[in-house]
C-alpha positions as CSV (number, residue, x, y, z in Angstrom):
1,X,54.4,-81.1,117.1
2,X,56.4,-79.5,114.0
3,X,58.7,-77.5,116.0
4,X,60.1,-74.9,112.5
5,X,56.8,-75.1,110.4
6,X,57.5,-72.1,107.2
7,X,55.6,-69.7,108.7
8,X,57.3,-67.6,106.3
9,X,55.9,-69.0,102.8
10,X,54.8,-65.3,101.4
11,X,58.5,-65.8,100.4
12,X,58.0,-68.5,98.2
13,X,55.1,-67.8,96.5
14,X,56.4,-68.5,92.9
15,X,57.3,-72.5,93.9
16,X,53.5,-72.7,95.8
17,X,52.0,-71.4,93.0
18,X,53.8,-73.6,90.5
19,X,52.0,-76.5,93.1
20,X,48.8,-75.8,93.7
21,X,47.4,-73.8,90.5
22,X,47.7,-77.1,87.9
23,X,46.0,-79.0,91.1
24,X,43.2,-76.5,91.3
25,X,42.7,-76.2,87.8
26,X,42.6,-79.7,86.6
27,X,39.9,-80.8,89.8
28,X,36.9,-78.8,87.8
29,X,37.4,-81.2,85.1
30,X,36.6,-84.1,87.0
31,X,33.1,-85.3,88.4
32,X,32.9,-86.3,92.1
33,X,33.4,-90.2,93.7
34,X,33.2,-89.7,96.9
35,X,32.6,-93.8,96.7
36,X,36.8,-94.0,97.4
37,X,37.7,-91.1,99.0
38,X,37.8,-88.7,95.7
39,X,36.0,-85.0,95.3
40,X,36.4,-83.5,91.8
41,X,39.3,-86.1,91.1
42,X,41.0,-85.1,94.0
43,X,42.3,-87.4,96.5
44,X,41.5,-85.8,100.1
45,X,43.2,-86.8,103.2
46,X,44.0,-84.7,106.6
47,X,44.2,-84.5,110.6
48,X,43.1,-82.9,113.7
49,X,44.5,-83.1,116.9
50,X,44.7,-81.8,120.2
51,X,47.7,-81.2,122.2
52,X,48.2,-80.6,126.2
53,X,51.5,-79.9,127.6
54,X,52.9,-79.0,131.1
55,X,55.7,-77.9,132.8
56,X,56.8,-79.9,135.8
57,X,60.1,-78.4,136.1
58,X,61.8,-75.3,134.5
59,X,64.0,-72.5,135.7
60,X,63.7,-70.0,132.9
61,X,61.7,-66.5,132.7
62,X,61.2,-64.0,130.3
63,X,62.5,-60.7,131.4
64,X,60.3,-59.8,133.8
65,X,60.2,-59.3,137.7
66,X,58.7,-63.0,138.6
67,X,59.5,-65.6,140.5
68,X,62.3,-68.3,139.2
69,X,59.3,-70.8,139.1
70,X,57.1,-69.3,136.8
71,X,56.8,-72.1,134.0
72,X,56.3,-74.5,137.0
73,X,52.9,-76.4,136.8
74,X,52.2,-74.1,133.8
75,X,50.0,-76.0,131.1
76,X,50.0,-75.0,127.7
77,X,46.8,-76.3,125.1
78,X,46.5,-76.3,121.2
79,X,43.8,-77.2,118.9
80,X,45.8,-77.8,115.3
81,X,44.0,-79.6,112.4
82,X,44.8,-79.6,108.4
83,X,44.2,-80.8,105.1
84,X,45.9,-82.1,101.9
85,X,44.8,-82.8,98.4
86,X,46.5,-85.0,96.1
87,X,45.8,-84.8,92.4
88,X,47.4,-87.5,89.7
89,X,47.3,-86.4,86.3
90,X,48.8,-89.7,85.2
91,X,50.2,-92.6,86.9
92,X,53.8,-90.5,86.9
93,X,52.7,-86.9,87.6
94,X,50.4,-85.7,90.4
95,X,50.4,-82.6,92.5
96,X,50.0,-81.8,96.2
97,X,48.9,-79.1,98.3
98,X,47.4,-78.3,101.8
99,X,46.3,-76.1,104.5
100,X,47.1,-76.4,108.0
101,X,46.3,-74.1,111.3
102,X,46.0,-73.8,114.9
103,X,44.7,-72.2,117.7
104,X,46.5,-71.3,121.1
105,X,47.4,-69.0,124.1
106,X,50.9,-67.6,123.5
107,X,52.6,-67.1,126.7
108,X,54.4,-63.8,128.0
109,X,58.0,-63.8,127.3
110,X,59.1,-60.0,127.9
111,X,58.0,-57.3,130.1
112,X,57.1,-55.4,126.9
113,X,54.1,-57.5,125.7
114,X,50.9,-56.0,125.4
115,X,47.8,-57.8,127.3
116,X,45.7,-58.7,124.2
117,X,48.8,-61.1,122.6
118,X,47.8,-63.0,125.4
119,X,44.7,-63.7,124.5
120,X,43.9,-66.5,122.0
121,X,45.8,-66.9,118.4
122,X,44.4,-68.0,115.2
123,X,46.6,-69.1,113.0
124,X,46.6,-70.9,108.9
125,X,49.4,-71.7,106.8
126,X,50.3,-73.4,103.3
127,X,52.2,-77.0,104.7
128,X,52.4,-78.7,101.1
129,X,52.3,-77.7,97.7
130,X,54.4,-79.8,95.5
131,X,55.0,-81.8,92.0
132,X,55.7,-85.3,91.9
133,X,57.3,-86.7,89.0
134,X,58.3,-90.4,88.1
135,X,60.7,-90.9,85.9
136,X,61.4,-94.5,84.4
137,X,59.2,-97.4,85.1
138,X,56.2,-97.0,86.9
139,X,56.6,-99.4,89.2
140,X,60.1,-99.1,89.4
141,X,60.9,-95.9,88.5
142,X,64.9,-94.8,88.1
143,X,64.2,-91.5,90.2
144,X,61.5,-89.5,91.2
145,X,61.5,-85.7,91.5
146,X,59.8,-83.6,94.1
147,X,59.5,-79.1,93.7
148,X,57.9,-77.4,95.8
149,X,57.1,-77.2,99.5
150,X,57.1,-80.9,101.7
151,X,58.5,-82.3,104.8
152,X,61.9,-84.3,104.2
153,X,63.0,-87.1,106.9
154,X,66.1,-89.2,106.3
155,X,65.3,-91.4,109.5
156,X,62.3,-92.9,109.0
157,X,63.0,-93.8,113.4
158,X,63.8,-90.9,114.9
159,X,60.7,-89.6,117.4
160,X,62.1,-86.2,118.9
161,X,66.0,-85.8,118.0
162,X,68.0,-86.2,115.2
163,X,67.5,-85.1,110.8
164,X,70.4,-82.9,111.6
165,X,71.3,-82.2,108.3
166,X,68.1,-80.3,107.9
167,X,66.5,-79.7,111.2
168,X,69.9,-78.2,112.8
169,X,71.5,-74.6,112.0
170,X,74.9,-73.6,111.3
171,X,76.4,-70.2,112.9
172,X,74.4,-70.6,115.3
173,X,73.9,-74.0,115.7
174,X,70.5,-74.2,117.1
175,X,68.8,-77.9,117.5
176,X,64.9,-78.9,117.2
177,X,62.8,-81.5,118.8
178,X,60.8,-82.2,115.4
179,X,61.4,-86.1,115.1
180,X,64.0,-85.4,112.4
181,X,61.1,-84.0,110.0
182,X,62.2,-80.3,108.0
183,X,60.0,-78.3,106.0
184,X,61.9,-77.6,102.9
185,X,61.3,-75.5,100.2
186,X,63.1,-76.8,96.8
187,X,63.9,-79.7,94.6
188,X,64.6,-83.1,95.3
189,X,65.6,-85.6,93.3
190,X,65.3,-89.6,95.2
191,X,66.3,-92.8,94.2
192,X,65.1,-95.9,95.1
193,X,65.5,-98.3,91.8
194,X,68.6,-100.6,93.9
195,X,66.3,-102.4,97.0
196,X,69.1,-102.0,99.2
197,X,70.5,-98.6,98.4
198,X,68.7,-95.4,98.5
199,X,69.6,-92.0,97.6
200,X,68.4,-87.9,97.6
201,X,69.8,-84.8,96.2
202,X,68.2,-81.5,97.6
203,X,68.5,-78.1,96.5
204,X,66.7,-76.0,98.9
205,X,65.5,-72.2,99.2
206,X,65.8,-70.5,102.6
207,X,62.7,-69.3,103.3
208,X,62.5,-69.3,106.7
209,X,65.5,-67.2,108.3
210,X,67.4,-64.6,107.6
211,X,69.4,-63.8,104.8
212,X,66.2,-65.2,102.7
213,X,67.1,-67.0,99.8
214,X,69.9,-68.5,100.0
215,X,70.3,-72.4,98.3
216,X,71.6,-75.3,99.7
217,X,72.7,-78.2,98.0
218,X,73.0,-81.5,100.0
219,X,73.3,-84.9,99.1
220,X,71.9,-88.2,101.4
221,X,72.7,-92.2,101.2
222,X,71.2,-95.3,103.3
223,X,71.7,-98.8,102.4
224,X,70.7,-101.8,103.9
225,X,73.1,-104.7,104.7
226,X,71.1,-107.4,105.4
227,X,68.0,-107.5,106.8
228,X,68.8,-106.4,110.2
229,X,71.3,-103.1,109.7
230,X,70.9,-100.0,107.6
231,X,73.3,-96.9,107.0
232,X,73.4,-93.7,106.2
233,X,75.5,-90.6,105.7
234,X,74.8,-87.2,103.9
235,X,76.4,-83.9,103.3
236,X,74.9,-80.4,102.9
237,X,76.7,-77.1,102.0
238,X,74.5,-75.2,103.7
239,X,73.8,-71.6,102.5
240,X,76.3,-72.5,99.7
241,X,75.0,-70.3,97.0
242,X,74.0,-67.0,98.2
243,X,70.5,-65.5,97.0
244,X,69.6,-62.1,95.7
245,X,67.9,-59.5,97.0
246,X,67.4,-55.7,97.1
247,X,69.6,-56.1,100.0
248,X,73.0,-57.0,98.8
249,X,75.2,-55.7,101.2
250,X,77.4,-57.9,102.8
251,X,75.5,-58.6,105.8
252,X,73.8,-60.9,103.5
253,X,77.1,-63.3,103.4
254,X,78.9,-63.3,106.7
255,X,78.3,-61.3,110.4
256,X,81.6,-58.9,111.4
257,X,83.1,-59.0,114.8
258,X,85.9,-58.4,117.2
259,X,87.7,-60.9,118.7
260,X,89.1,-60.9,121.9
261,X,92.0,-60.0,120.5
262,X,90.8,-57.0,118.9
263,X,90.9,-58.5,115.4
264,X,87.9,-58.0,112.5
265,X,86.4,-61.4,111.8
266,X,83.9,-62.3,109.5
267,X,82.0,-65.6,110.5
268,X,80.0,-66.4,107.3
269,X,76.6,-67.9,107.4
270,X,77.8,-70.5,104.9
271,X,79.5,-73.8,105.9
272,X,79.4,-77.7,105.6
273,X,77.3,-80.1,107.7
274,X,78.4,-83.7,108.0
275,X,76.1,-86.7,108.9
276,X,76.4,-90.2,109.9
277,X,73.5,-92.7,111.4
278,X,72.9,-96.3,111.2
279,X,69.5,-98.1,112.4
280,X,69.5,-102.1,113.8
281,X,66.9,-104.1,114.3
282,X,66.6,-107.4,116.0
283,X,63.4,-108.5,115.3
284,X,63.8,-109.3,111.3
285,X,65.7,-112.2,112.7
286,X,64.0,-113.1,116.2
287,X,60.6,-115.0,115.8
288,X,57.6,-113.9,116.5
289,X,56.3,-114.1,119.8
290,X,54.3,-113.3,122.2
291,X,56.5,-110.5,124.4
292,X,58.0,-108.4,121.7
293,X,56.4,-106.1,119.1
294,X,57.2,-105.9,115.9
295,X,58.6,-102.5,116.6
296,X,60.8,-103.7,119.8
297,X,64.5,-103.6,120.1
298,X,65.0,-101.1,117.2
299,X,68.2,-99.2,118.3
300,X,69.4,-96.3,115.9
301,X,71.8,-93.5,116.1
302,X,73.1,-90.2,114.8
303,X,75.8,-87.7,114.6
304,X,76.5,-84.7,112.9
305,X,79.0,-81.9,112.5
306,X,77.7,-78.5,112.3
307,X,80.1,-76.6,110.6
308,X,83.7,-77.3,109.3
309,X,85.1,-74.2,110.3
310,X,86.1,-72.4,112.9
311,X,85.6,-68.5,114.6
312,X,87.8,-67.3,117.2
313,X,85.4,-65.8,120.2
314,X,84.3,-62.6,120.3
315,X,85.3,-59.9,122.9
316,X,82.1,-61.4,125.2
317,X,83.2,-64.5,124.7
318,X,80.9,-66.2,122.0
319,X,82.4,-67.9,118.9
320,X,82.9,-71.0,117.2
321,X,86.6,-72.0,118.4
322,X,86.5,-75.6,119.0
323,X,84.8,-78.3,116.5
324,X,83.4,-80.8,119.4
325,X,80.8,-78.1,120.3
326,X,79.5,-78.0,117.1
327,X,78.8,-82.3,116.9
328,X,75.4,-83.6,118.4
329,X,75.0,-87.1,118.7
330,X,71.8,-88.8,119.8
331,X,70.9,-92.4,120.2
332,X,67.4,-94.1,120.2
333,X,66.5,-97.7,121.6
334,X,62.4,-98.9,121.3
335,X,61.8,-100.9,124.4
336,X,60.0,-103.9,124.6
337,X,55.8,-103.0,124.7
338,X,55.0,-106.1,127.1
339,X,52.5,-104.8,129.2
340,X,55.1,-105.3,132.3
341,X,57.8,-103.2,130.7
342,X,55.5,-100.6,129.3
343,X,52.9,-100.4,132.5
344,X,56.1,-101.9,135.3
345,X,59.5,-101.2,134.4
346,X,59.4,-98.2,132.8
347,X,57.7,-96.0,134.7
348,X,59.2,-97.2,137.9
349,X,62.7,-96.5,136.4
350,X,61.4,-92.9,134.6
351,X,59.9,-91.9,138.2
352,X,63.3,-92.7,139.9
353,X,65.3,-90.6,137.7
354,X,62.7,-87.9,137.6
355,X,63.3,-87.9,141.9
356,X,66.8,-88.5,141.8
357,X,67.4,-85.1,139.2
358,X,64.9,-83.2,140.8
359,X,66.1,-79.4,141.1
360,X,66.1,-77.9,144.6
361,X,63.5,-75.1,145.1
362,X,64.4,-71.9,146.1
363,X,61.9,-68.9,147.5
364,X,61.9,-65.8,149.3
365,X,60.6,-65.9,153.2
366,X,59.4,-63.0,155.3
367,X,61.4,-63.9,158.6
368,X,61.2,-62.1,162.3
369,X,64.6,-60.6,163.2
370,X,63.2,-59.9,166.7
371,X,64.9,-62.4,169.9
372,X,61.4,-62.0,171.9
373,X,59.5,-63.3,168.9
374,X,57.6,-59.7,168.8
375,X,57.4,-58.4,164.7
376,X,59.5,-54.8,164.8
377,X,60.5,-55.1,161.3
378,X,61.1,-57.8,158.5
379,X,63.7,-58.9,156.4
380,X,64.1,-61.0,153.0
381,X,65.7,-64.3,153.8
382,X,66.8,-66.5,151.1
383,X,65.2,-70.5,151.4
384,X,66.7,-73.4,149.8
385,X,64.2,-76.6,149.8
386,X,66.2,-79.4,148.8
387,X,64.8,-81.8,146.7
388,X,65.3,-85.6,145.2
389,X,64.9,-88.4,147.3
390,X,65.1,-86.5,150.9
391,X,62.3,-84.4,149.8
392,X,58.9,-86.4,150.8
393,X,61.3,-90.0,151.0
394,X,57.8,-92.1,150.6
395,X,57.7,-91.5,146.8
396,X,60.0,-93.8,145.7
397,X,57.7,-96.4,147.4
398,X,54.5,-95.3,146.2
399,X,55.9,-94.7,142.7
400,X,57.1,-98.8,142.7
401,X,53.6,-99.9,144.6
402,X,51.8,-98.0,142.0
403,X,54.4,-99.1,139.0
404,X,54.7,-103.0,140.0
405,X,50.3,-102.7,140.3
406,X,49.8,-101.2,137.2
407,X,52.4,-103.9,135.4
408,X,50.7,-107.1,137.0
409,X,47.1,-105.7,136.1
410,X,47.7,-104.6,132.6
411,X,49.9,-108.4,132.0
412,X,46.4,-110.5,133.3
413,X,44.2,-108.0,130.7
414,X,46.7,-108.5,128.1
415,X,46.7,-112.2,128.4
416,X,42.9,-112.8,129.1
417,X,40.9,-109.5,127.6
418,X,43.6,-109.1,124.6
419,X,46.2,-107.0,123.2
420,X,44.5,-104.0,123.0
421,X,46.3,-102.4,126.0
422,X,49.4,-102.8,124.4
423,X,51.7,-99.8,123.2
424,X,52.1,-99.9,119.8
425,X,55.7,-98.0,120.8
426,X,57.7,-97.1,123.5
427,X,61.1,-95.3,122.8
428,X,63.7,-93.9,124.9
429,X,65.8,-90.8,123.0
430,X,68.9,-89.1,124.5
431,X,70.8,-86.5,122.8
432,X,74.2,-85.2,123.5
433,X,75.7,-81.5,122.2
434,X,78.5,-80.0,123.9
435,X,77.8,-76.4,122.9
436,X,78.4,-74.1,126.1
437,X,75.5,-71.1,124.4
438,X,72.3,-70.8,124.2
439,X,71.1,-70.8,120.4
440,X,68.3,-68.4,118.9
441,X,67.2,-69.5,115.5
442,X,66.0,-66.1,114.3
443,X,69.0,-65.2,112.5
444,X,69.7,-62.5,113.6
445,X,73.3,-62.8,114.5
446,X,75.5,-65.5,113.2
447,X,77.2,-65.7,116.9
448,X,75.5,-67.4,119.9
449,X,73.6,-66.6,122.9
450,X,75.0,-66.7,126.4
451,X,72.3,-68.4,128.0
452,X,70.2,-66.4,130.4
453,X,69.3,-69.3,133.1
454,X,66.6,-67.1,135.3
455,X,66.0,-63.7,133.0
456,X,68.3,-61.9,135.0
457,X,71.8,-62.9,133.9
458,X,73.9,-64.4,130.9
459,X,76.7,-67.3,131.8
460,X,79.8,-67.7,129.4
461,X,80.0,-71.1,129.5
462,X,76.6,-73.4,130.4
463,X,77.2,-77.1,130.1
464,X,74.1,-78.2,132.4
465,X,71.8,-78.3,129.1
466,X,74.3,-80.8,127.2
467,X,72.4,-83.8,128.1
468,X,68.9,-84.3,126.8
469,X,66.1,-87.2,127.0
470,X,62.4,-88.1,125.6
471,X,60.3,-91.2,126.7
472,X,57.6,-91.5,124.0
473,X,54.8,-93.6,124.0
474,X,52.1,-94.2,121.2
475,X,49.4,-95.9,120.5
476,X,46.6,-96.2,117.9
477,X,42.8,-96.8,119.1
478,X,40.1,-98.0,116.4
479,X,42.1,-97.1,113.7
480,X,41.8,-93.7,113.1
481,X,42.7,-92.4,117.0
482,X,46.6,-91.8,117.6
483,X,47.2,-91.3,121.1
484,X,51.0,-89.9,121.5
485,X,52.5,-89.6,125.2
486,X,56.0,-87.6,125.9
487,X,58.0,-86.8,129.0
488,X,61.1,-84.9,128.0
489,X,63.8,-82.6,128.7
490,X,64.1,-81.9,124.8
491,X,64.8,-78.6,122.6
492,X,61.1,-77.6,123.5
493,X,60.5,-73.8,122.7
494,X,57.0,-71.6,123.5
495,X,54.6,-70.9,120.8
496,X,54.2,-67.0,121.1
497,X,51.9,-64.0,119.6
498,X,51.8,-64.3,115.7
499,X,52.8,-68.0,115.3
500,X,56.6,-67.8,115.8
501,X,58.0,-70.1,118.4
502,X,60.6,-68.3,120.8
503,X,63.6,-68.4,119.3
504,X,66.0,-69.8,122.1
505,X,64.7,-73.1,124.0
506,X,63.1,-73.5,127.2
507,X,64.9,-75.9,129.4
508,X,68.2,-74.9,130.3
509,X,69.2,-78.3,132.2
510,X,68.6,-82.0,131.8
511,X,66.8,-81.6,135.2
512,X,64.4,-79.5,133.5
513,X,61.3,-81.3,131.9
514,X,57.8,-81.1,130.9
515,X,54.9,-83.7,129.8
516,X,52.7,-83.8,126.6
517,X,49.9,-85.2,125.3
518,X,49.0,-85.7,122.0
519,X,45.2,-86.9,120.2
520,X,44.3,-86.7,116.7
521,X,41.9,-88.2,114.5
522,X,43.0,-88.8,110.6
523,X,40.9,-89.6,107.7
């Protein structure tokens, strides 16, 4: 799921335009083929999917008198599909553009919300409209250039965290579970002509929060040492140039505050945003066999920093005082996709953890306050149901029958039916940021959230959401079906009325989590 699709294009008309009119115009001249794929000498391809995911455990409400379980067991379902043609005016200059939607049930996150946005939403967007130039040899070109709108990711690995330089805010620093992919709307400039060193330069248009318009220049290495390890770092001065606009009061450039001191800060939307990752993988040098995928043993990693400098905290305690809460790190290992890790192991070790974290329940009884057991009046008494491995103690046994069954069964099918059971992917994600706020990516404000754990109150200083983790399988049926499996306690955030997403996440603890399914059929 593209967790910060530009909902928001209307503001970049000019650079869509410049994308998809010369694409338009030059498909009338050309007669159809459908032979290979081509209509009107355009090159079709596109998607539609299906997506079904449930909460198993989550504290948070919107602000509204329910109970503290409300996202509990609740499953949320989207139908998303899109398109995208591709036409090449020459073997160096082609165009893109496409068209992408969905249709969902937004759920209620404040007391204020009318009955009909809960009903279903119909939604359509542009998700590419670009130029794509060559420049050098065709086949080895010295650069390329990319303007318009497209999705950038540096990783090429990453399956839920990391792309921090572009999938990350500064002031506030929010985080997004989007596999590292950004849509950006800009230039970029790549390199590729040295095998082992690669490079981008981006200049990117804000389009998507508040202030509009503002450009950021950032620059991105990886190079390959060997055949086993790659590198990478990158630097953005984000919000580095600001843009114009009727509006040009200073709100535009910084947000004003009081310190707890009592003095006048301005925290400016612009900063610097630091990134280093490198990527290692075992299998260009182990042979192949029959127990490891090609994919297996991949172990990557990122960090970032989110800002260079630092804001004193406000009179209710929000700021930017201390560098380490502003640097997410995340780390990334595929595990072997032998039937009796992928079928066994792992899900015997994912259901033990999942017990072990589980959060106690709490409810409201009705109790008796007679001695004599006769009802004269009732009171509200407060139940705590402890959880984890006292709660229902056969689990852990049923969870290992089931795992060690499933592991044994799938190994005989994979050895005397084929390999078609086999995962194509199984990769285990964690993510560590030490920020003690809640962050809203709206914009609004360049200070942070106090998180708001239940709906009814805000905590200073929340460290229980610093840990996160995604388990991701995939697979890839008959070549056209990809089948995508996730159990996470990620960045997730709700898909409300209009197409937005809620701006502040979901899961306010690692013990928090949700699963998701994913089908979708390409052509």
């Amino acid at each position: 799921m593209r967790l910060f699709r530009a909902y928001m294009l209307t503001h970049a008309r000019l650079l869509t335009l410049v994308a998809v009119l010369p694409a338009l115009s030059a498909a009338g001249s050309d007669s159809a083929n459908a032979g290979n794929g081509r209509f009107w000498g355009l090159e079709f391809s596109g998607s539609i999917g299906w997506n079904t995911s449930r909460f198993t455990r989550a504290r948070h409400k919107p602000n509204i008198q329910i109970p503290s379980e409300y996202l509990n067991g609740v499953v949320f379902q989207t139908l998303s599909g899109g398109f995208t043609a591709v036409k090449h005016v020459s073997p160096r200059f082609s165009f893109t553009s496409g068209l992408a939607g969905n249709i969902w049930a937004p759920m209620q996150s404040t007391k204020e919300w009318e009955w009909n946005k809960l009903t279903r939403n119909i939604n359509g967007w542009l998700s590419v409209a670009n130029a794509h130039v060559l420049v050098g040899d065709v086949d080895r070109p010295y650069f390329d250039l990319t303007a318009g709108l497209f999705d950038y990711n540096y990783t090429g690995l990453t399956q839920d965290f990391g792309g921090y330089l572009y999938t990350a805010g500064i002031h506030p620093g929010w985080l997004a579970s989007s596999g590292g992919t950004a849509p950006l709307a800009g230039l970029k400039i790549s390199s590729g002509y040295l095998d082992w060193l690669s490079h981008d330069l981006l200049l990117t248009l804000e389009t998507d929060r508040p202030p509009y318009f503002d450009f950021s220049i950032g620059y991105v290495a990886s190079a390959d040492i060997g055949s086993m390890v790659n590198i990478g770092a990158g630097v953005v001065g984000w919000r580095l140039i600001p843009g114009t606009s009727e509006d040009k009061d200073s709100t535009r450039v910084y947000d004003e505050y009081l310190s707890a001191d009592g003095e006048r800060i301005k925290c400016y939307y612009r900063d610097v945003k630091l990134m280093g990752r490198f990527a290692l993988d075992p299998m260009s040098v182990i042979p192949e066999n029959d127990f490891l995928g090609p994919r297996d043993l991949r172990l990557y990693a990122e960090g970032a920093v989110l800002g260079l400098q630092n804001y004193p905290e406000s009179e209710t305690g929000r700021g930017y005082p201390r560098i380490e809460w502003r640097i997410p790190v995340m780390a990334g290992l595929n595990l072997p996709t032998h039937p009796l890790v992928t079928y066994g192991i792992a899900p015997l070790g994912a259901s033990l953890f999942l017990i072990a974290n589980e959060l106690d329940t709490i409810r409201v009884d009705s109790v008796d306050i007679n001695s004599d057991g006769s009802v004269a009046e009732e009171e509200l008494d407060t139940v705590t149901v402890t959880k984890g491995f006292q709660h229902k103690p056969a689990r852990p046994y049923v969870w290992a029958a089931a795992s060690v069954a499933a592991g044994v069964g799938s190994f005989f099918l994979d050895r005397y039916v084929g390999k078609m059971f086999r995962l194509d992917q199984l990769t285990l994600e964690v993510e560590y940021y030490q920020t003690p706020y809640d962050v809203s990516f709206h914009g609004i404000t360049a200070l942070p959230t106090l998180v708001d754990v239940v709906g009814t109150e805000n905590v200073t200083y929340w460290h229980e959401d610093d840990w996160r983790w995604a388990l991701i399988a995939k697979k890839r049926l008959f070549e056209m079906l990809d089948v995508r499996f996730k159990i996470a306690s990620d960045h997730m955030r709700v898909l409300g009325h209009g197409g937005f997403y809620y701006p502040l996440e979901t899961l306010k603890s690692y013990k928090e989590w949700y699963w998701s399914l994913d089908l979708s059929v390409g052509f």
